[in-house]
C-alpha positions as CSV (number, residue, x, y, z in Angstrom):
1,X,21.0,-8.2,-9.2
2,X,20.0,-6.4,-6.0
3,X,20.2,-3.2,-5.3
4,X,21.0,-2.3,-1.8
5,X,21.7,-5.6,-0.9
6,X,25.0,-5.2,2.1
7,X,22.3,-3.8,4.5
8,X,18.9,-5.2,5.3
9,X,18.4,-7.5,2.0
10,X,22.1,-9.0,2.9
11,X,20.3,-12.5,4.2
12,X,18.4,-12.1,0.6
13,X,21.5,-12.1,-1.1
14,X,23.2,-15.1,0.9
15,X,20.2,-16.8,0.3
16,X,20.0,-16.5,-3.5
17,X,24.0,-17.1,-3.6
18,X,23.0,-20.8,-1.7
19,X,20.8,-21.3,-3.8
20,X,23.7,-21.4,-6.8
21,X,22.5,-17.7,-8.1
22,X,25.3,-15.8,-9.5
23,X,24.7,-12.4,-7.8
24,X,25.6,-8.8,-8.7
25,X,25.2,-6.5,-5.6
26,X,25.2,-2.4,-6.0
27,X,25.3,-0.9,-3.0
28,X,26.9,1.9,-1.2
29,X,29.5,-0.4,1.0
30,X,30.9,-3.3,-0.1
31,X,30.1,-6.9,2.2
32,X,31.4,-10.7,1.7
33,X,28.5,-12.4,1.0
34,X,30.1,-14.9,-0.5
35,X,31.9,-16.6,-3.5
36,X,28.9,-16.0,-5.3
37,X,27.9,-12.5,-5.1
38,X,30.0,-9.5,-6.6
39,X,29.6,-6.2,-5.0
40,X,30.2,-3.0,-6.9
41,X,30.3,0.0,-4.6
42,X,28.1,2.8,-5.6
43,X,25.7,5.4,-4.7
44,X,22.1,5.0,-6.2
45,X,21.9,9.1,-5.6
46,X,24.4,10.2,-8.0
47,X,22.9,9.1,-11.4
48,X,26.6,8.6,-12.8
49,X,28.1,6.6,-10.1
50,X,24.2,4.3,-10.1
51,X,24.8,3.9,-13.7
52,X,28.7,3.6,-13.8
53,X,28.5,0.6,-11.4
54,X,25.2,-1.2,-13.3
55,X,27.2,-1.3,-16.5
56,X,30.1,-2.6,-14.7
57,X,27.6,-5.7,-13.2
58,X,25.9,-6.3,-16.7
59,X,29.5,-6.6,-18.7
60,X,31.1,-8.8,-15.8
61,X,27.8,-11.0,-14.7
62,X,25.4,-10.5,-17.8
63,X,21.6,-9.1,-17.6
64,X,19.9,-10.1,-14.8
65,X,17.3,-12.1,-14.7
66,X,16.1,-11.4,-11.5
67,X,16.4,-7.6,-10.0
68,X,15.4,-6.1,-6.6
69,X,15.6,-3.3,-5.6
70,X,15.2,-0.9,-2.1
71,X,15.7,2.6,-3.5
72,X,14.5,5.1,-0.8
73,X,13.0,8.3,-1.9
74,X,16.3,10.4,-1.7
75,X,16.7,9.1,-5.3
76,X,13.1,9.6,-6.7
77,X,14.3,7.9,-10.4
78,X,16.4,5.4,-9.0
79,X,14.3,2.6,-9.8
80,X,13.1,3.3,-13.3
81,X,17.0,4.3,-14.2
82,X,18.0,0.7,-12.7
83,X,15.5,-1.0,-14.5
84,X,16.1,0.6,-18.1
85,X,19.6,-0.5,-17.6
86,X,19.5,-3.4,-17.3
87,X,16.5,-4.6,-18.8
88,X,15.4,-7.3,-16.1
89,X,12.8,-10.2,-17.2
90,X,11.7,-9.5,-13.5
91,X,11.5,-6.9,-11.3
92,X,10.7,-7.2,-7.7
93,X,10.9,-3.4,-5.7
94,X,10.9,-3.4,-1.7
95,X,8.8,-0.5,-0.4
96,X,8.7,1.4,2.9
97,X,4.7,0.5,4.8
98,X,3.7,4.4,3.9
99,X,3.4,3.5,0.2
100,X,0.7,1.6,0.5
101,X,-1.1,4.6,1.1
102,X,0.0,5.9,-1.6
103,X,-1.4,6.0,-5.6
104,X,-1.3,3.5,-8.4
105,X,2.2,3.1,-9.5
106,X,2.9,5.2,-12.5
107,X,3.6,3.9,-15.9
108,X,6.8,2.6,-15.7
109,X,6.0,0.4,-12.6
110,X,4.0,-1.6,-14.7
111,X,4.9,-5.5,-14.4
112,X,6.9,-4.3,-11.3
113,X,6.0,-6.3,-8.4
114,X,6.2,-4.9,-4.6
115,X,6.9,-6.3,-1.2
116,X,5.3,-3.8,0.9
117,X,7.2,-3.8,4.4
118,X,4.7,-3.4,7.3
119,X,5.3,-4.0,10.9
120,X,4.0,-6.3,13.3
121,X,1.3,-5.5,16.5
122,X,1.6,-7.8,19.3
123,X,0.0,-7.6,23.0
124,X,3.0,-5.4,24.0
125,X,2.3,-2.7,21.4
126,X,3.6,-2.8,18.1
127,X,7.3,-3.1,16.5
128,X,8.9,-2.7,13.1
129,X,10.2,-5.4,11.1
130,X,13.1,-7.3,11.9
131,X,16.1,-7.9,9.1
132,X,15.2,-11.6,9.1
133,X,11.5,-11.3,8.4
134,X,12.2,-8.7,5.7
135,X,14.6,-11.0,4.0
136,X,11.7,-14.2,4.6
137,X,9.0,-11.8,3.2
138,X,11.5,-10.2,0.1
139,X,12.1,-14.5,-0.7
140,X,8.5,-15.1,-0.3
141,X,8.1,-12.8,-3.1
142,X,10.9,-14.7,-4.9
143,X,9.3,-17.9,-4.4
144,X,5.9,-17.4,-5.2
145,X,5.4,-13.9,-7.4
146,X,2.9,-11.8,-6.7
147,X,2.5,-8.0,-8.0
148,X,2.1,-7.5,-4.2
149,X,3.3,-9.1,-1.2
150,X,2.6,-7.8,1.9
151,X,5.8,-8.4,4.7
152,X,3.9,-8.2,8.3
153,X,0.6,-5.7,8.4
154,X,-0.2,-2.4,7.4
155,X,-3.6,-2.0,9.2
156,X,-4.6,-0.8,11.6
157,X,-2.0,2.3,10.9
158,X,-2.6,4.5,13.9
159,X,-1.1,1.2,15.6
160,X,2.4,1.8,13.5
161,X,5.6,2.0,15.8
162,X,6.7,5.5,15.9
């Protein structure tokens, strides 16, 4: 299952679909990403809507075994509702470069691993992610689990596009 999963992550969820994944997508606008993948159209800020559409997934497609998610903060719970849900066996969550600044993840992020998005510094200046490296560095994670994968670089910070 991935959440958010039409925008950025879409080449995530093609990939897994090629891969012969059966694929529930929750996401606020639907996308063919193939015979594979079922979208259910949802927004992740209205708690009845998030959870309406993640029961729908789990009776139609079964518990996921694999969830990601890319919950930005303007639903704070978002993740831990999505993950009490459905009850993954694993849990990968994309963040935003400015959590790694942040503190420990709380209790409930425990066994939770991140893919920290960065950016990338080049002789030129520097530049945010593109969709394509976010979706290699999200199936990097995928591949090869960490709790913490790190998508292009997060130091030095003052050299972050603006």
């Amino acid at each position: 299952m991935v959440v958010g999963g039409t925008g950025m992550l879409a080449g995530v969820c093609r990939e897994l679909a090629g891969r012969g994944s059966r694929l529930s997508v929750l996401a606020r606008r639907p996308a063919d990403l193939g015979t594979e993948v079922t979208c259910y159209t949802c927004d992740y800020t209205d708690t009845e809507s998030f959870e309406a559409a993640a029961s729908d997934a789990t009776r139609q497609d079964g518990e996921p075994s694999l969830l990601i998610t890319w919950i930005h903060a303007t639903a704070p719970n978002g993740t831990d509702q999505i993950h009490s849900w459905t009850n993954p066996a694993r849990h990968i969550r994309v963040l935003g470069s400015a959590s790694a600044n942040k503190p420990a993840p709380v209790q409930s992020e425990a066994g939770v691993e991140h893919v920290i998005l960065g950016f990338v510094v080049g002789s030129a200046g520097s530049r945010w992610l593109t969709n394509k490296e976010i979706c290699e560095g999200v199936m990097r994670a995928v591949d090869h689990p960490q709790p913490r994968t790190v998508v292009g670089v997060l130091e030095p910070w003052e050299k972050r596009p603006s």
